[in-house]
N, C-alpha and C positions, 0 to 999 in steps of 0.2 A: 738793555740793548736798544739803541737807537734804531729805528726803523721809518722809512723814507714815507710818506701818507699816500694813500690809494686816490686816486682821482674820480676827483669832486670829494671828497673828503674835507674837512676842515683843518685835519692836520694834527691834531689831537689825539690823546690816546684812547682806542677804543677797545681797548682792555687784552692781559693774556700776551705770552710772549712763545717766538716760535724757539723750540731748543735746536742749536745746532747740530745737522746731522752727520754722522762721522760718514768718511769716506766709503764707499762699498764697489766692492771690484766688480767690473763689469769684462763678459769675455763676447765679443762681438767677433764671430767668423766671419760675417758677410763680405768684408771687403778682401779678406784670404779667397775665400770661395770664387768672388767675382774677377780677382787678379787670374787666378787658377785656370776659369774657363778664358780667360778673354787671352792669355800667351799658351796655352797648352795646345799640343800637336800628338801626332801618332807616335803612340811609345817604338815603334821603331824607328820612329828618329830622334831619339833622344827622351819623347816624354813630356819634358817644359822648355820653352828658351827661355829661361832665366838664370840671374847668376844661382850660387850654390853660397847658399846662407854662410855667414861666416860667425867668430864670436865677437861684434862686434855691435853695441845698440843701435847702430845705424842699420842694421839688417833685417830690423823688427818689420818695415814695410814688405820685404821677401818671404817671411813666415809662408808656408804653403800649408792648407790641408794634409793630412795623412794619406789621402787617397793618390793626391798627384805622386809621392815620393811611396810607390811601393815595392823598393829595393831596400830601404832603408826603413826599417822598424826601430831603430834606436832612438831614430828624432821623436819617435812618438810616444817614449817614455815619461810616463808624469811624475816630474820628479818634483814640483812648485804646488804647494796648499795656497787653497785658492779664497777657499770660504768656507765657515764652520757654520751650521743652519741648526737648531731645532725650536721645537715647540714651548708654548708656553708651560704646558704641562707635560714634564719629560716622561719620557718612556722609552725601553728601548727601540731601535729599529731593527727588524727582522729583516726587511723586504725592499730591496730599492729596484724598480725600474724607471728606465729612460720611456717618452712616450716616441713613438715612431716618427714622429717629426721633430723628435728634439731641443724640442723650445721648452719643453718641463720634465722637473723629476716627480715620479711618483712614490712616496715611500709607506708602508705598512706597518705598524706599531705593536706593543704585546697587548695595549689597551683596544685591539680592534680598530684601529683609525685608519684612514687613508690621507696623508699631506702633500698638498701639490705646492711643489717650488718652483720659481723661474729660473731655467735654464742659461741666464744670462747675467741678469742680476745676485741670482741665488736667493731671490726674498720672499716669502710669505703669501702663496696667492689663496689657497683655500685648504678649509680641513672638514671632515664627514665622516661619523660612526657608522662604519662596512659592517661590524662584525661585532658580535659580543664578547668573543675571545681575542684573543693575541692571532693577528695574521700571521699567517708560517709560510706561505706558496703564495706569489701572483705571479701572473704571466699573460702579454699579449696577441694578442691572436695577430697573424703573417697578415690577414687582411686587414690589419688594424684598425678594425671597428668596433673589438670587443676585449673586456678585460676578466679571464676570470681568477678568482682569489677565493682559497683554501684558511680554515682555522683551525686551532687548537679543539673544537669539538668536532672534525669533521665532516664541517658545514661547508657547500662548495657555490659560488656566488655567480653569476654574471652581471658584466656594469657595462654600461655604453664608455664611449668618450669623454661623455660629460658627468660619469660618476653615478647616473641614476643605474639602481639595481633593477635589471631586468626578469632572475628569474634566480629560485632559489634550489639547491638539490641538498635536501634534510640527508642526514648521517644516522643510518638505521642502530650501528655500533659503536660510534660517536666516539671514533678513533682518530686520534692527531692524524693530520695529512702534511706530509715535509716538503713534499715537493709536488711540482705536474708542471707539463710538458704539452706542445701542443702537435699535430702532425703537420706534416708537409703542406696538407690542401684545406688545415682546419677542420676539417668532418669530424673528426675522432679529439682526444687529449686523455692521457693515462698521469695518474697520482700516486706517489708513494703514502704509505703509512705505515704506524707506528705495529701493525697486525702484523706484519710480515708479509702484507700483499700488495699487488699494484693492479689496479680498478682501471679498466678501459673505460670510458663514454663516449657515447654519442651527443655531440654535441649541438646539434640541431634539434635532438628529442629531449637531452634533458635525462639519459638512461641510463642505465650501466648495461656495459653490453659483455662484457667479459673478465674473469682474473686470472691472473698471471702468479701460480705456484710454485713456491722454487730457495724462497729463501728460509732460514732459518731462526730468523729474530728479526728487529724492526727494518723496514726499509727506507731510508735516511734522503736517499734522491731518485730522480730519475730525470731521463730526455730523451725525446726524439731525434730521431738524427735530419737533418733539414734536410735530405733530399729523397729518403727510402724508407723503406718498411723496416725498422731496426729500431729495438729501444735496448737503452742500456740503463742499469740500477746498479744501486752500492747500496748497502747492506749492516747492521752493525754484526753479521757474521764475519766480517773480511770478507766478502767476496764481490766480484763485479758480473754480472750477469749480463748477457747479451739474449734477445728476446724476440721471435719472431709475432706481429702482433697479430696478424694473419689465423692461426692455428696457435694462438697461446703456447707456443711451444718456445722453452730456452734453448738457445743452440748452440752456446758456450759457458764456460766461467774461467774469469782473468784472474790467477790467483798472482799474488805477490804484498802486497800489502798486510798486516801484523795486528791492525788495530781497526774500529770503525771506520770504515769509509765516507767521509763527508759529504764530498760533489762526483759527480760524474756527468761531465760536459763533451760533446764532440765539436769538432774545430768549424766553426760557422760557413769559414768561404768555401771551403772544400771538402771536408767532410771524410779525408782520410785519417785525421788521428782524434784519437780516444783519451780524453785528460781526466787522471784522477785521483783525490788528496785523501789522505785519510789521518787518521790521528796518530800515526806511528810514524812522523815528525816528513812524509813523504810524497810527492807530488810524483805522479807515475804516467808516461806517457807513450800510448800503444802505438802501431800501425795493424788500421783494419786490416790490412792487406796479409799482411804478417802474418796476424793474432795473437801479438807478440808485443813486450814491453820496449820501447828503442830509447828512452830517457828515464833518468830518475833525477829529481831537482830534490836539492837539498841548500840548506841554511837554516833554516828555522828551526828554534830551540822548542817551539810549545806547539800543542794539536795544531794544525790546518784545518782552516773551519770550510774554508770556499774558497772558487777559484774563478776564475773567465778570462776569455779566447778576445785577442784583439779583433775588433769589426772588419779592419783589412788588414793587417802582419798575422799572418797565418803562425808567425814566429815568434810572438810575443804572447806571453801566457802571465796573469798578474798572479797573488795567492795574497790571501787572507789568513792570520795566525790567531790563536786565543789570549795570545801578549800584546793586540793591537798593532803587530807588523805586518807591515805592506811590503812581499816583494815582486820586481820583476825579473822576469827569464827571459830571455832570448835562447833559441833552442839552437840556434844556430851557431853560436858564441857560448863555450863551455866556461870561459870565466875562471878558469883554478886558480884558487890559493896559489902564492906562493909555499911549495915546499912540499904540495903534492904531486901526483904522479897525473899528468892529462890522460887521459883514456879516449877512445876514438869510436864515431859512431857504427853501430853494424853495419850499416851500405856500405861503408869502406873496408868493412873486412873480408877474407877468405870465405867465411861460412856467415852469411848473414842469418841463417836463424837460431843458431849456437853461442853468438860474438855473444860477449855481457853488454848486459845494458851501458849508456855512455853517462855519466854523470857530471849534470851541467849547475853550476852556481848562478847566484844570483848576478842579472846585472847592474842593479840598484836595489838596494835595500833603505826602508821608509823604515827607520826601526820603533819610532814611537809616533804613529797614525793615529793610532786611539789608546785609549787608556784601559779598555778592555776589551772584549774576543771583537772582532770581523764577523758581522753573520752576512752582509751581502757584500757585491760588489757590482756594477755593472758600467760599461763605456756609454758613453754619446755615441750614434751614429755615424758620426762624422768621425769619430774614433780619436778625438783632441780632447776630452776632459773624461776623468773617474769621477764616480761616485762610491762611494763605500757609507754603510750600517752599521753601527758599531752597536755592545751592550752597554755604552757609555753615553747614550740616548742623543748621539751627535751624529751628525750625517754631513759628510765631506765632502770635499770637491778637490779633485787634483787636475791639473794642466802640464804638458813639458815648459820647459824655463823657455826663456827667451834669448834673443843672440847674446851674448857676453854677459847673462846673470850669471854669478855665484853665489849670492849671497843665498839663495832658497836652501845652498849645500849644509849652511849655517847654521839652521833654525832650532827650535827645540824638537822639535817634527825627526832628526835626522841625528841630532845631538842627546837628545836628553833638554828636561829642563836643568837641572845644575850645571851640565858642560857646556849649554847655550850662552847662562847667567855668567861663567865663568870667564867665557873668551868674550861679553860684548855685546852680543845677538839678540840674546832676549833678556828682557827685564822683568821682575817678576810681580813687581807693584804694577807697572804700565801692562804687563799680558792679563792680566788679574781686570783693570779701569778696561780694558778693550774688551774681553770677553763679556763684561757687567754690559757696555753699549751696546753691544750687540747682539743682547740679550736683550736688552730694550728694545731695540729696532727691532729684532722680531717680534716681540709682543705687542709693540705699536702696529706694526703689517698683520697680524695675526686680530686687531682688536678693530683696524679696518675691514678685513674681508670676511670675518664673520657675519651671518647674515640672519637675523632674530627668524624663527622659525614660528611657524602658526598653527593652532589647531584647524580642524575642522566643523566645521557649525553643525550643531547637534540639535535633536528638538528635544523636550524635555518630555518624560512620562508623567510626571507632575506637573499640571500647570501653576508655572507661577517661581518654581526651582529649576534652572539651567540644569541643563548637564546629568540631571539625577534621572538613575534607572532603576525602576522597583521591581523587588522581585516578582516573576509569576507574568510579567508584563511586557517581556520580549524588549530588546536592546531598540537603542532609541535610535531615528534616523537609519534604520535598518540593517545598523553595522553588528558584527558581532562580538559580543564582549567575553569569549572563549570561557562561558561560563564564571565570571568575575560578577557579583551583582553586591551592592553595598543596601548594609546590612538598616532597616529602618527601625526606630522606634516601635514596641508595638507587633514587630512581627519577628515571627521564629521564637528564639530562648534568648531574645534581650529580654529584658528586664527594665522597669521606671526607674532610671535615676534616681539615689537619693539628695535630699533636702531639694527638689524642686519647687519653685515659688509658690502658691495656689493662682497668683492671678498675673499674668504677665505685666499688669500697672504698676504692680511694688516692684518690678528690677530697674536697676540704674540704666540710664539709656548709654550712658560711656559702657557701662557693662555688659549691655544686650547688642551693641555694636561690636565688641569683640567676642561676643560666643559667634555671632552671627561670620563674622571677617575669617574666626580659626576651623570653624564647623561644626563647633561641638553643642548647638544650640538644637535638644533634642525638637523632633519633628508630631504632628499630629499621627495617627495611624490612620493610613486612605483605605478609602472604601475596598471591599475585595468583589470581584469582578462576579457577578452572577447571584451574590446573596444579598441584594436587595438593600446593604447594609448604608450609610450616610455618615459623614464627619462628624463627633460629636460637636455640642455646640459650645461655641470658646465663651471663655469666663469673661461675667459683665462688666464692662468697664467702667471707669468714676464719669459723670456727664461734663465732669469738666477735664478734660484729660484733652493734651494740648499736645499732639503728634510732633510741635517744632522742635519738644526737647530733645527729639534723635538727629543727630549729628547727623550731616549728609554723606551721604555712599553706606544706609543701611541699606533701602530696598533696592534689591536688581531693578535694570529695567523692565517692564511689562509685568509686574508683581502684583498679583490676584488674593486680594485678602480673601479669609473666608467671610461665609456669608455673614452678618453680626456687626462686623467690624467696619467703625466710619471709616471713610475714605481719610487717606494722607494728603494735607494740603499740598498743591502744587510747588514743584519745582523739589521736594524731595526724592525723588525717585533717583540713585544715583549711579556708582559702580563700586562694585564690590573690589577691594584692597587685591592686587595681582592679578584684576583681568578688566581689561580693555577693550570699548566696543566700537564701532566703526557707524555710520553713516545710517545703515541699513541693520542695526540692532545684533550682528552677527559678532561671536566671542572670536578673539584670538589671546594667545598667549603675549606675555609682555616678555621683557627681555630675561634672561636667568637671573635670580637672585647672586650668586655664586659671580658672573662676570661684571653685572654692574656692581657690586660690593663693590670688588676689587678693583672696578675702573675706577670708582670714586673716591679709591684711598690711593694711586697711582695719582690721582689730581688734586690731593691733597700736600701730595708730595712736590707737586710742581711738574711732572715730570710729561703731561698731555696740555696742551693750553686752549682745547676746548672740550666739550660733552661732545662723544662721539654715539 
């Protein structure tokens, strides 16, 4: 590949070639957002003066926000895959949130991770071990300056903004947490688990302040309702529970549902209806007011795993399947098959709290989203792009199409791969070469924003040996080493080595550089503290013994022979194999063995064109 020379260059090649990078969609609101405010007027004159989008690509400059058009919830249907994202190292994803400005996604892994994506690009900004289990529950806090996240043993986290962990609340019974919820003012946040119970906190202390008795098997979800004193659960009894948090009292149970209950979400803007999926193929939808079932959405052939409330169409409800279908509802639009009978909602009938429930279909269905179950799902803010979690360790992004798209109707996303391949759509060599790039391109973003991590500089209890802590002699640098002490020659029920040399002058110096590099190069026994006792004295060495034979990077820096032993001539004093000293003789860690391998066999392949 020819490449133009950098100025003041010679012109010359100065080695290494940049790989060309594939296309990557970018979704920019700014200038919707900014069209939006600069023609928008009082919705009782209309709203917007603007035309009214047509199908037509010329229209694409008229695109509006969801919020300017909120009579109409269908434009804000995502019907267009946008961008498929994950990690270098797959895992499923359990947990996706939006951050409350919307410029990243945050997603939770079974490996414990947190990965933040850009919200625009879709690409690779950072990743950080939250948790030693699998994340099950994260959630933002209304003030949005905190995040906290629940694991598979229990363990309940808080993290600022920027990902550092603030404070930790251990799991006495070290029961899965599925779900948590935050309250209206922040003060409080209650957690389901796999116990049967749901744990109030206080969230300022760090406490458990109360539990909520009631179900009969594990509790699967829960939320707060965003404006009041109400929580509701689901249950894998079948049942949905309504909960005063006040006096730990339940004050209802919404029966209807067959199977586990999966989510139970109440409707964000308004907070009159009660949405909730369970594994008996059915998405149930109440009025508080009621207390009473006024929807049942059907299509989906396999469990419902999860479900969520559009940010503003109070009327638009998505659902997550364990076949990786993505459907949406509109509640307001029943949708029938041809060849059914349409049914009519309770408000319009004679007896609204008798009428049967009204049964609404989908009105887009995403039939192949993922390849296996949906565990999250969550909007943007702005309520213009999905993100969805699948157990197919991919994490999605959907958008509605654009004025006059079809072809998004086309995809295999919508088709199937063989009915895609069949008519056109997709090819299955070229989706195969696409997915492979962009697997790279994540792992080239992912191999950038990594950031080599450091210890802490440690004093030694041994002079002369980094980092070692002997027993009887308290943790070095004051830290504590939870009872961990490594184990020294000489003391406790070790035992001498067999065939050890008699005189350290007869071992190979290549050979006493790698006992030394591995660690296995047994140690003197040090004196014990109060009995008077002294090192014994090291074995004589020949008068002509030439210290240059040891290869450089035996001795650490600042290395104290014992008494006996000549000095090493200058300039061997080096660093020991996997650690790195700095300026002012302090250790830090070098980069992981495991990522630079693998960097250096990715650039062997050609596929990086310099040491990153």
């Amino acid at each position: 590949m020819d490449r133009d020379p950098q100025p003041g260059s010679t012109g010359g090649y100065d080695g290494g070639f940049r790989r060309t990078a594939g296309r990557r969609p970018v979704t920019d609101y700014g200038s919707s957002v900014a069209q939006w405010m600069r023609n928008r007027q009082p919705r009782y004159k209309g709203g917007v003066m603007m035309e009214r989008e047509r199908p037509s690509a010329s229209y694409v400059v008229d695109m509006l926000p969801p919020a300017a058009r909120p009579r109409t919830a269908a434009d804000a249907i995502p019907v267009r895959h946008l961008h498929s994202s994950l990690n270098k190292v797959k895992q499923p994803v359990n947990v996706v949130r939006w951050t409350p400005d919307g410029r990243r996604l945050l997603t939770g892994s079974t490996s414990g991770e947190f990965t933040l994506w850009n919200g625009m690009a879709f690409n690779f900004e950072t990743i950080m071990q939250a948790h030693d289990s699998g994340v099950r529950a994260m959630e933002y806090s209304h003030s949005e300056e905190f995040i906290v996240s629940a694991d598979h043993n229990g363990i309940i986290k808080y993290h600022q903004q920027n990902l550092n962990s603030v404070k930790i609340i251990d799991a006495i019974d070290k029961s899965c947490i599925r779900d948590l919820s935050f309250s209206p003012n922040d003060a409080k946040f209650v957690t389901a688990r796999d116990d049967a119970k749901l744990k109030i906190y206080d969230f300022a202390a760090g406490i458990e302040e109360s539990v909520l008795l009631g179900h009969n098997w594990d509790a699967k979800t829960v939320d707060w309702h965003p404006t009041k004193g109400l929580i509701v659960s689901g249950s894998k009894d079948h049942q949905v529970k309504l909960w005063d948090p006040r006096n730990s009292r339940c004050l209802t149970t919404l029966h209807g549902h067959k199977n586990t209950v999966a989510k139970a979400s109440f409707e964000p803007s308004r907070g009159q209806l009660l949405a909730t999926c369970a594994r008996d193929l059915t998405t149930r939808v109440f009025d508080l007011r009621m207390m009473r079932d006024i929807c049942i959405l059907r299509g989906h052939e396999k469990d419902i795993t999860t479900l969520v409330w559009h940010p503003i169409h109070a009327s638009l409800l998505s659902t997550g399947a364990a076949d990786g279908s993505i459907f949406h509802y509109l509640l307001d639009e029943p949708n029938t098959p041809a060849g059914s009978t349409e049914s009519i909602p309770p408000y319009d009938s004679i007896d609204p709290s008798n009428a049967p429930a009204q049964t609404i279909y989908p009105a887009h269905r995403i039939q192949y989203a993922h390849d296996f179950s949906v565990w999250s799902l969550a909007w943007h803010p702005l309520g213009h792009i999905l993100a969805s979690g699948s157990n197919d360790r991919l994490t999605r992004f959907w958008s509605r199409a654009r004025p006059g798209e079809t072809d998004c109707f086309k995809d295999r996303y919508h088709l199937g791969e063989a009915a895609a391949e069949a008519r056109g759509t997709w090819d299955r060599r070229s989706g195969r070469r696409m997915m492979r790039e962009e697997e790279e391109q994540e792992a080239e973003d992912e191999a950038d924003g990594l950031v080599d991590q450091k210890l802490p500089v440690t004093q030694s209890a041994l002079p002369g040996i980094p980092g070692l802590t002997l027993p009887g002699l308290g943790a070095s640098n004051g830290a504590n080493n939870a009872g961990v002490q490594k184990n020294v020659l000489g003391m406790g029920n070790l035992s001498r080595p067999p065939n050890l040399p008699p005189s350290i002058a007869t071992i190979d110096p290549n050979q006493f550089a790698a006992m030394v590099a591995s660690g296995t190069l047994p140690l003197p026994p040090p004196p014990v503290a109060g009995s008077g006792q002294a090192l014994p004295p090291p074995p004589p060495l020949p008068a002509n013994f030439d210290f240059s034979k040891f290869p450089p990077g035996v001795f650490p820096p600042a290395f104290q022979l014992p008494q006996g032993f000549p000095p090493p001539p200058a300039g061997s004093a080096g660093v020991l194999p996997g650690i790195a000293t700095d300026n002012a003789g302090s250790r830090r860690r070098a980069p992981l063995p495991s990522q630079q391998e693998s960097l250096m066999e990715e650039q062997r392949r050609g596929k990086y064109r310099s040491v990153r």
